[in-house]
mmCIF file of the N, C-alpha and C atoms, coordinates in Angstrom:
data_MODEL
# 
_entry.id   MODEL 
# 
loop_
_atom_site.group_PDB 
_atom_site.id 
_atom_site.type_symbol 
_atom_site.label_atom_id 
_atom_site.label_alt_id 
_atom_site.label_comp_id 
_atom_site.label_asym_id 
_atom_site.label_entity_id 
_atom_site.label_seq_id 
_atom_site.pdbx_PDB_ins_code 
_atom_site.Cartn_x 
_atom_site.Cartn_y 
_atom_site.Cartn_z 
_atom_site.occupancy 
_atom_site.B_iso_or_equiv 
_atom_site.pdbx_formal_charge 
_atom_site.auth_seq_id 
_atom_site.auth_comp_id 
_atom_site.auth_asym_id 
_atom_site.auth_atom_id 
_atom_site.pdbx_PDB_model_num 
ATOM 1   N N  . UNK A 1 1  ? 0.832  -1.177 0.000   1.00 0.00 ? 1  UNK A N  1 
ATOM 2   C CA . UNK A 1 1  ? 0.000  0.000  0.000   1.00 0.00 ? 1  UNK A CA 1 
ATOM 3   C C  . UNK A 1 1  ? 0.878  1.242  0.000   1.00 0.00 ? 1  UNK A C  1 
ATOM 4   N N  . UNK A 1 2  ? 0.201  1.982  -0.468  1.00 0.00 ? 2  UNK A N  1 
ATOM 5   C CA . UNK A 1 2  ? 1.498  3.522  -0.851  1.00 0.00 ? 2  UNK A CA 1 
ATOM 6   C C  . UNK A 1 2  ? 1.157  4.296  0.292   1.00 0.00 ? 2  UNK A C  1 
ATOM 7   N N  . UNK A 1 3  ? 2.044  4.501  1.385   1.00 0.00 ? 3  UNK A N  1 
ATOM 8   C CA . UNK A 1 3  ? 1.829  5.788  2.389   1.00 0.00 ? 3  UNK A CA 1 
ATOM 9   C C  . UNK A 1 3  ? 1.793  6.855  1.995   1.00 0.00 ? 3  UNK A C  1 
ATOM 10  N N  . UNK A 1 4  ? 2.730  7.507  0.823   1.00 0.00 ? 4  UNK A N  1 
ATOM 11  C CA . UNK A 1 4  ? 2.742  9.147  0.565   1.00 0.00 ? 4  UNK A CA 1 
ATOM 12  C C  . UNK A 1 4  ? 1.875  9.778  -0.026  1.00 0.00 ? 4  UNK A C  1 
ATOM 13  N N  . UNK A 1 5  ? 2.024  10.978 0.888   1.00 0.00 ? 5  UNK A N  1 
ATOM 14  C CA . UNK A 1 5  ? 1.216  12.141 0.204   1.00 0.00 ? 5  UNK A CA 1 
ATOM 15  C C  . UNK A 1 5  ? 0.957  12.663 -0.782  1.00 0.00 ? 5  UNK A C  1 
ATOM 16  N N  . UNK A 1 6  ? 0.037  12.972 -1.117  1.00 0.00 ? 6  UNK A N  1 
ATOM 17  C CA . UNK A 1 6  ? -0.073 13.496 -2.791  1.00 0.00 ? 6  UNK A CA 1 
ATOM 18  C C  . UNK A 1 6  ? 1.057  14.745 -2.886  1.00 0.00 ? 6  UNK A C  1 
ATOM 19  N N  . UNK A 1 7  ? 1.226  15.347 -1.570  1.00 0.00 ? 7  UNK A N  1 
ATOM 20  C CA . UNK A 1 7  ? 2.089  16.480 -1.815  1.00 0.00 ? 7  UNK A CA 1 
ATOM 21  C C  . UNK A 1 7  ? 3.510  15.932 -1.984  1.00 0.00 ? 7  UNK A C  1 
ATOM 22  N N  . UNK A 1 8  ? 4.104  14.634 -1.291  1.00 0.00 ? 8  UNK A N  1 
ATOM 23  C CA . UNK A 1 8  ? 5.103  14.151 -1.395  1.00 0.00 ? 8  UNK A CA 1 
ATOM 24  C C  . UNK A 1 8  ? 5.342  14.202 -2.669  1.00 0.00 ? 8  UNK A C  1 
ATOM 25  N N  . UNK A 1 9  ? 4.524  13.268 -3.250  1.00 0.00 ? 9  UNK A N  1 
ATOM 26  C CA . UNK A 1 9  ? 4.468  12.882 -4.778  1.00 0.00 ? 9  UNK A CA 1 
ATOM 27  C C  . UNK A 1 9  ? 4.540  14.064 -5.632  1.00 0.00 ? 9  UNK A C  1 
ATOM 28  N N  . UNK A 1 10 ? 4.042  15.055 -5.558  1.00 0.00 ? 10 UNK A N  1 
ATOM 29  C CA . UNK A 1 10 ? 4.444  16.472 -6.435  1.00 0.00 ? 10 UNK A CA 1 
ATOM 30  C C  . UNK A 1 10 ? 5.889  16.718 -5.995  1.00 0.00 ? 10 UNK A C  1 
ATOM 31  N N  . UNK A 1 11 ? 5.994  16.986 -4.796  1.00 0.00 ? 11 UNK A N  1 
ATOM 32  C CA . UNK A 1 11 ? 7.373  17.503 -4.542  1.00 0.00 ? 11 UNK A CA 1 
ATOM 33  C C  . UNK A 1 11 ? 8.414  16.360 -5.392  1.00 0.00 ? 11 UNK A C  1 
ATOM 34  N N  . UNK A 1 12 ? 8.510  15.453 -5.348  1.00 0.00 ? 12 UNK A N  1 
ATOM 35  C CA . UNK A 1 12 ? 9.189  14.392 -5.538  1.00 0.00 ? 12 UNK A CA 1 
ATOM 36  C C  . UNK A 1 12 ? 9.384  14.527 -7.182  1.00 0.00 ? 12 UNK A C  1 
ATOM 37  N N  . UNK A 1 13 ? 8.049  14.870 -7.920  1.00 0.00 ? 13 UNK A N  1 
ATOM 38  C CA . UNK A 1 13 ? 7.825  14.451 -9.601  1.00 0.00 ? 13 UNK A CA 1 
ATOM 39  C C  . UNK A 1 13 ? 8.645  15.976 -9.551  1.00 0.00 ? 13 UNK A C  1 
ATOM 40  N N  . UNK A 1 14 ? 8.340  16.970 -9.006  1.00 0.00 ? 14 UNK A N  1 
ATOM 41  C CA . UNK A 1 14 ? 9.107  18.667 -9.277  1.00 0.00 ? 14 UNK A CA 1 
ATOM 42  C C  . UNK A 1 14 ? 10.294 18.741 -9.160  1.00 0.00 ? 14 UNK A C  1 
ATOM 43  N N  . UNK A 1 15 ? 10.878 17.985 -8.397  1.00 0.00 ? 15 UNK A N  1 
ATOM 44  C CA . UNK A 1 15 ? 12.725 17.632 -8.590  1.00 0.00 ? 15 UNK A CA 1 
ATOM 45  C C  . UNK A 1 15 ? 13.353 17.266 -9.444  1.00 0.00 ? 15 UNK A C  1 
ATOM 46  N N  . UNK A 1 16 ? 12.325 16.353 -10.195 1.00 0.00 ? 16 UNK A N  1 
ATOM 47  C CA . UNK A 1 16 ? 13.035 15.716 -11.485 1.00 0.00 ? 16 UNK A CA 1 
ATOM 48  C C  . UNK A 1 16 ? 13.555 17.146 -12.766 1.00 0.00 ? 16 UNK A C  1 
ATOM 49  N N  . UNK A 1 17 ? 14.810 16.556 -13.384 1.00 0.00 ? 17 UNK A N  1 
ATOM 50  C CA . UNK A 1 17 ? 15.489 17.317 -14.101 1.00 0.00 ? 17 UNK A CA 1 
ATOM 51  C C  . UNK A 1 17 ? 14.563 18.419 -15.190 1.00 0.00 ? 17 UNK A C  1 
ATOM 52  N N  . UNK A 1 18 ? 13.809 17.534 -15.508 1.00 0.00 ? 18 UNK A N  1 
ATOM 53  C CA . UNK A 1 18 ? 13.131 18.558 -16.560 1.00 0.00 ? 18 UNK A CA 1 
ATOM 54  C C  . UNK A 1 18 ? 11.977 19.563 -15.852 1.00 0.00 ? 18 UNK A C  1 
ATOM 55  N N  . UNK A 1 19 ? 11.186 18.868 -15.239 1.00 0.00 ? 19 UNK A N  1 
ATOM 56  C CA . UNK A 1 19 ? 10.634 19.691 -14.056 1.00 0.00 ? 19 UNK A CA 1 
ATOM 57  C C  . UNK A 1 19 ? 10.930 20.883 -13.608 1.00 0.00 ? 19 UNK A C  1 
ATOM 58  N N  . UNK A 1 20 ? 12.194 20.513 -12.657 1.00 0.00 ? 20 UNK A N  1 
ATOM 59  C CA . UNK A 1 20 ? 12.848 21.606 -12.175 1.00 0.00 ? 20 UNK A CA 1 
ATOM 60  C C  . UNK A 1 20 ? 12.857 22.767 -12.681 1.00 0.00 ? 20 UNK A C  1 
ATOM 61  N N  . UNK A 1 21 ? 13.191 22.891 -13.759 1.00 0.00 ? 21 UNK A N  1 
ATOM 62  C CA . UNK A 1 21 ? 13.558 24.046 -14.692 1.00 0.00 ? 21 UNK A CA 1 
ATOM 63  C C  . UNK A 1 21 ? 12.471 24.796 -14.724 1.00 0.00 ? 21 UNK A C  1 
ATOM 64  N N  . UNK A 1 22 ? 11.421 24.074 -14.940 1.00 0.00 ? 22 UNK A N  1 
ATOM 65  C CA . UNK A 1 22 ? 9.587  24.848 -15.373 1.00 0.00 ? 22 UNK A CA 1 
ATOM 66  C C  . UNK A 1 22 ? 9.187  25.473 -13.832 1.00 0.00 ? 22 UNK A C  1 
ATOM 67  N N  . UNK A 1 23 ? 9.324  24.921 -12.932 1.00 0.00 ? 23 UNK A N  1 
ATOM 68  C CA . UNK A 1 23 ? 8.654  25.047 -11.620 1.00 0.00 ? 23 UNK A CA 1 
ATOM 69  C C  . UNK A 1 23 ? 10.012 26.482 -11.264 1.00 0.00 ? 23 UNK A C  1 
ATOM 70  N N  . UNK A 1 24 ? 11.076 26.409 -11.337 1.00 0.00 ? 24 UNK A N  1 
ATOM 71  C CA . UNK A 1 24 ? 11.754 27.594 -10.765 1.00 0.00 ? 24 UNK A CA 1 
ATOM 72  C C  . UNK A 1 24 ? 11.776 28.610 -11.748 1.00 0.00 ? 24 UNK A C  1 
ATOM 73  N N  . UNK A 1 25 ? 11.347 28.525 -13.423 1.00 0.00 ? 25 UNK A N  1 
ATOM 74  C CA . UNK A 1 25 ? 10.962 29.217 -14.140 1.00 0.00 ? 25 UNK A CA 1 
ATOM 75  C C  . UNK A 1 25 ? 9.166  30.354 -13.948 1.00 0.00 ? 25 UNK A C  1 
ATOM 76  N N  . UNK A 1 26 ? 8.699  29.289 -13.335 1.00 0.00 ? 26 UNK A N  1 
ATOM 77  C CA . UNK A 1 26 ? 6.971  29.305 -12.920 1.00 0.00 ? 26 UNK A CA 1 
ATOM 78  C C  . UNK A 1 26 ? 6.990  30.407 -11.517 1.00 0.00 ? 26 UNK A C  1 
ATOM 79  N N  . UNK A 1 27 ? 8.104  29.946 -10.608 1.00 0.00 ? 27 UNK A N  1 
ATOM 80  C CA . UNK A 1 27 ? 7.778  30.702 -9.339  1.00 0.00 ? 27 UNK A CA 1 
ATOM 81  C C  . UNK A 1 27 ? 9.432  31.847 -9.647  1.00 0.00 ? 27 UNK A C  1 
ATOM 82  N N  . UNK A 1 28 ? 10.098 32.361 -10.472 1.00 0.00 ? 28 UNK A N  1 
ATOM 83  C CA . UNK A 1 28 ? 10.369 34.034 -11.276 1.00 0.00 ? 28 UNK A CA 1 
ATOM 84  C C  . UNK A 1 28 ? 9.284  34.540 -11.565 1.00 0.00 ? 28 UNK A C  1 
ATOM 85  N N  . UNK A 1 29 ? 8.574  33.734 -12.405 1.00 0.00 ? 29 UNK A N  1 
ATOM 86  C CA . UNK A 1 29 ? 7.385  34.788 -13.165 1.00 0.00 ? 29 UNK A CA 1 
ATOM 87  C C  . UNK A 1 29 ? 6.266  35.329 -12.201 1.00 0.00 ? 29 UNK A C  1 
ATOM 88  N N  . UNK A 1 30 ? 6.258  34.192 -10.792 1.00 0.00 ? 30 UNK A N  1 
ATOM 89  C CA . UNK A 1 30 ? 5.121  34.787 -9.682  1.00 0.00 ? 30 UNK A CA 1 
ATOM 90  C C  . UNK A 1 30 ? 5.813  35.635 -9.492  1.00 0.00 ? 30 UNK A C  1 
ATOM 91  N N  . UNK A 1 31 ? 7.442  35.575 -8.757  1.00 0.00 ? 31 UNK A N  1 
ATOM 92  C CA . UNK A 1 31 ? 7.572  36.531 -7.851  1.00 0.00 ? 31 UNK A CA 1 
ATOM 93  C C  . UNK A 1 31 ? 7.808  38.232 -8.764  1.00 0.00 ? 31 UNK A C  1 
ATOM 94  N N  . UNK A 1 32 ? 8.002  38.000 -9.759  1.00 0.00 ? 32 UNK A N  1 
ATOM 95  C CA . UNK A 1 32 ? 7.573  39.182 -11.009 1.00 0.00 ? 32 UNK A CA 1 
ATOM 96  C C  . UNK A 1 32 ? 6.449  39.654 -11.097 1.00 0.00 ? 32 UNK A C  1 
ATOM 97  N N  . UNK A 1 33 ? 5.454  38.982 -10.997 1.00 0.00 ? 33 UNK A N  1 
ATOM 98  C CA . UNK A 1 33 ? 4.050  39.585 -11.219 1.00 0.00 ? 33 UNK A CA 1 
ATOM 99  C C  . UNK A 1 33 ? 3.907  40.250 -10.078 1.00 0.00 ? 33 UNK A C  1 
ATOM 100 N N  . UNK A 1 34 ? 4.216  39.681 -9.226  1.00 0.00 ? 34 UNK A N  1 
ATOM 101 C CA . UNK A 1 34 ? 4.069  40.036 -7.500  1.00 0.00 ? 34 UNK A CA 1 
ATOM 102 C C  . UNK A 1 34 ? 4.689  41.529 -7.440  1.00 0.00 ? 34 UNK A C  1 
ATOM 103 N N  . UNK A 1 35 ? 5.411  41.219 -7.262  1.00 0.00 ? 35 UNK A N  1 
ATOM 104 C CA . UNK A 1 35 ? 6.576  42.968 -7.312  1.00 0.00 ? 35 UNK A CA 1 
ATOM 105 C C  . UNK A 1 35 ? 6.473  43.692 -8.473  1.00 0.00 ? 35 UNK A C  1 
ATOM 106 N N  . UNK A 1 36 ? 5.424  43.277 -9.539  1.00 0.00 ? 36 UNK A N  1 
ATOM 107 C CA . UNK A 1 36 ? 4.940  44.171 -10.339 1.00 0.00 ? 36 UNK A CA 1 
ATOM 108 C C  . UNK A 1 36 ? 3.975  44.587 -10.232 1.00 0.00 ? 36 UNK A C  1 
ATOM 109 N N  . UNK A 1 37 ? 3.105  44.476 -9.651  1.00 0.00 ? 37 UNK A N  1 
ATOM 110 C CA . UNK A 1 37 ? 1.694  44.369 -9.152  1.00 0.00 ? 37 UNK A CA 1 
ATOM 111 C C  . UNK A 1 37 ? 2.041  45.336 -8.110  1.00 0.00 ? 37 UNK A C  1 
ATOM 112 N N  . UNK A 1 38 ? 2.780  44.888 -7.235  1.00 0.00 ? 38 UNK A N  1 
ATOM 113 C CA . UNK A 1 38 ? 2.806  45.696 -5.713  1.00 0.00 ? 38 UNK A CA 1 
ATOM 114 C C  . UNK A 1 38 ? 3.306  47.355 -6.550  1.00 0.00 ? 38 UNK A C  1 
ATOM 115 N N  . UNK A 1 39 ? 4.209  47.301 -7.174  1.00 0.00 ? 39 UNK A N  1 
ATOM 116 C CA . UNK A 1 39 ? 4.908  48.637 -7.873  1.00 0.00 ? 39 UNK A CA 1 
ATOM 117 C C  . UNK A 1 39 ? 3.695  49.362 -8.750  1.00 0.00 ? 39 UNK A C  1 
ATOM 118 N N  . UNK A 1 40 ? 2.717  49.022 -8.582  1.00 0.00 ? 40 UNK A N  1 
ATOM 119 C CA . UNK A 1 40 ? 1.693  49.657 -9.633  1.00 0.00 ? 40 UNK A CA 1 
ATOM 120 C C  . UNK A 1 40 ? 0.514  50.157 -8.836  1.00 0.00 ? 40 UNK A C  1 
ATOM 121 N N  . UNK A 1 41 ? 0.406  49.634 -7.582  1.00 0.00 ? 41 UNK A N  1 
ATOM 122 C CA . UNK A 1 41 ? -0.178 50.093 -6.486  1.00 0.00 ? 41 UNK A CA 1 
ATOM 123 C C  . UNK A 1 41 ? -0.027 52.073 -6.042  1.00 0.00 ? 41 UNK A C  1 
ATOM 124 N N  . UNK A 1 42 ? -1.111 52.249 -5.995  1.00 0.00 ? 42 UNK A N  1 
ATOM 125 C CA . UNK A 1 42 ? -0.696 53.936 -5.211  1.00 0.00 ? 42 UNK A CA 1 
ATOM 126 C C  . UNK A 1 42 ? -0.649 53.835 -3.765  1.00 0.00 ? 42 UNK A C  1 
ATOM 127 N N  . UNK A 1 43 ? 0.050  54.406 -3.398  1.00 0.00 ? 43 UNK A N  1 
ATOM 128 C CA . UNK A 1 43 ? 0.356  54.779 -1.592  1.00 0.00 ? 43 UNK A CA 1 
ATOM 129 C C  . UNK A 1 43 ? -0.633 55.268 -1.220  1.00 0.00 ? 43 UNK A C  1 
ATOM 130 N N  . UNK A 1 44 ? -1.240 55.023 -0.245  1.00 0.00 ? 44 UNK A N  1 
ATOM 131 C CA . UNK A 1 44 ? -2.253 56.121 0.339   1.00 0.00 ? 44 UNK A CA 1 
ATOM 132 C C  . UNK A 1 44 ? -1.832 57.488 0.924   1.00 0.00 ? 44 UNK A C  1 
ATOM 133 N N  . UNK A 1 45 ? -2.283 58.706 0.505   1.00 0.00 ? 45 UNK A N  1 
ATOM 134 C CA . UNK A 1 45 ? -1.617 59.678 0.780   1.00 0.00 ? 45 UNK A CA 1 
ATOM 135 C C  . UNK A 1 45 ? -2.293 60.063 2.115   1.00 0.00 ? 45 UNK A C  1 
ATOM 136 N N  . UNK A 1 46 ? -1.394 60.519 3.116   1.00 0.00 ? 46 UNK A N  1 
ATOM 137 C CA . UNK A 1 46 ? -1.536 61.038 4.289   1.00 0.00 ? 46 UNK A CA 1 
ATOM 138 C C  . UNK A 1 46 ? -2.494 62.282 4.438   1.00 0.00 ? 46 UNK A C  1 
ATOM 139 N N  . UNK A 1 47 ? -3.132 62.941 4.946   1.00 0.00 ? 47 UNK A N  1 
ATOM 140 C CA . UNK A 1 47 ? -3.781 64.104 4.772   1.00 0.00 ? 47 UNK A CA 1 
ATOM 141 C C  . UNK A 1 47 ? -2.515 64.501 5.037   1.00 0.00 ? 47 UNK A C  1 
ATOM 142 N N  . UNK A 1 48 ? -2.497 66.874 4.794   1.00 0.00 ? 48 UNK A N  1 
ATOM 143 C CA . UNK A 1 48 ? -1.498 67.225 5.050   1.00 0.00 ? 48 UNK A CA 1 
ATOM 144 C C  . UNK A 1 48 ? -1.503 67.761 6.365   1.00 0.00 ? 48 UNK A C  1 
ATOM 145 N N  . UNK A 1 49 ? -0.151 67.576 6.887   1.00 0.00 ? 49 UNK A N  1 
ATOM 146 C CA . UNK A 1 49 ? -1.074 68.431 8.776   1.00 0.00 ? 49 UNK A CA 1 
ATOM 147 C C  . UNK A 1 49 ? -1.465 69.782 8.723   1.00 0.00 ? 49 UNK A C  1 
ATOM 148 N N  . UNK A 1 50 ? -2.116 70.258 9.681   1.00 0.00 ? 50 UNK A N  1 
ATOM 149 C CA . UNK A 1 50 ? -2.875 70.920 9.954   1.00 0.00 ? 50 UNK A CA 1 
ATOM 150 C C  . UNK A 1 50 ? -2.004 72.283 9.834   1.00 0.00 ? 50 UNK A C  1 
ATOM 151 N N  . UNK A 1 51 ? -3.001 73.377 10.186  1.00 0.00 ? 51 UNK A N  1 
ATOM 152 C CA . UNK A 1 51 ? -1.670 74.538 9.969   1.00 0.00 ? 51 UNK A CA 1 
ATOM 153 C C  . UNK A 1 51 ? -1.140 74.549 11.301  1.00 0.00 ? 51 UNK A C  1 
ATOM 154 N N  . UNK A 1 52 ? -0.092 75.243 11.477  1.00 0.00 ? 52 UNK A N  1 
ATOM 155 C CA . UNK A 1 52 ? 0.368  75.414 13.190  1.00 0.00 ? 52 UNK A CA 1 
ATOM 156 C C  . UNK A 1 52 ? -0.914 76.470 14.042  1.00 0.00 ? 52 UNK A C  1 
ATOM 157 N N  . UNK A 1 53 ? -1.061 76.482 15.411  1.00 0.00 ? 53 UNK A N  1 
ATOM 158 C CA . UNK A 1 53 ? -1.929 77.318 15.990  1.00 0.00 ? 53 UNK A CA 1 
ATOM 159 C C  . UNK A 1 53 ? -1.552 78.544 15.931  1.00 0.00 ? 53 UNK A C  1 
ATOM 160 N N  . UNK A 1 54 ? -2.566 79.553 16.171  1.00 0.00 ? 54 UNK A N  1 
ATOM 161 C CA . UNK A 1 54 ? -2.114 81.091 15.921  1.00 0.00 ? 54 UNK A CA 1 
ATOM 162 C C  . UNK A 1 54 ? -1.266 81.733 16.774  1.00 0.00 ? 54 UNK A C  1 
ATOM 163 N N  . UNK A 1 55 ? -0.879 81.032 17.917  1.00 0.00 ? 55 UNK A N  1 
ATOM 164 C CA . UNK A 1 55 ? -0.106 81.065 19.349  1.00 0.00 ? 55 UNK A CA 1 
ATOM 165 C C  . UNK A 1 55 ? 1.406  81.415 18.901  1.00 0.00 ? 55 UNK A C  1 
ATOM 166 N N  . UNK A 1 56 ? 1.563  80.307 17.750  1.00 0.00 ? 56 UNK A N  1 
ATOM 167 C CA . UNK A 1 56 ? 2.697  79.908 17.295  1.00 0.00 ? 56 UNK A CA 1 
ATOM 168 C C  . UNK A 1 56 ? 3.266  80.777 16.879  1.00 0.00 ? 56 UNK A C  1 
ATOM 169 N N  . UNK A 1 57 ? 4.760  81.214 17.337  1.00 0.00 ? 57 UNK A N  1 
ATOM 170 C CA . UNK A 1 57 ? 5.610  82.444 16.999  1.00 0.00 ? 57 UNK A CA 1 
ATOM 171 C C  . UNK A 1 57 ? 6.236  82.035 15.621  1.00 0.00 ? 57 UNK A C  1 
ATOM 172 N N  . UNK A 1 58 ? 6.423  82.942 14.816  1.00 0.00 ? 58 UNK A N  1 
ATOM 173 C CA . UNK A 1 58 ? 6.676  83.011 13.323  1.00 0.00 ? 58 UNK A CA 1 
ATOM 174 C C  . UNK A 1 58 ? 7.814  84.191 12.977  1.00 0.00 ? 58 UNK A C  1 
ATOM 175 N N  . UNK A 1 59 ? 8.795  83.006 12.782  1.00 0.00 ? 59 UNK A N  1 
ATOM 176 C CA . UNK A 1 59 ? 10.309 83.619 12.676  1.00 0.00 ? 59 UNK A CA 1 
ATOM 177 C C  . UNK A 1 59 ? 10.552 84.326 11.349  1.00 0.00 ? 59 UNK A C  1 
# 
């Protein structure tokens, strides 16, 4: 009877030589989309602060 995991079994078939190549080819192109994606994002802009109080001496 076969104990391993189906995940074993991927990990195991993804090592193989030709594999390899596609799967570390596959997870560049995520981490590309990823950090391209994030770079295309806008910042949320801060409001601007407030003015200073009228108290406030002005050099």
């Amino acid at each position: 009877m076969d104990n391993e995991s189906s995940l074993q079994k991927l990990l195991r078939w993804a090592k193989t030589p030709p594999q390899v190549y596609v799967v570390y080819l596959v997870a560049l192109i995520l981490v590309w989309l990823v950090s391209f994606y994030a770079g295309t994002l806008n910042p949320k802009r801060s409001q601007s602060p407030a003015p200073p109080p009228v108290s406030a001496p002005r050099n």
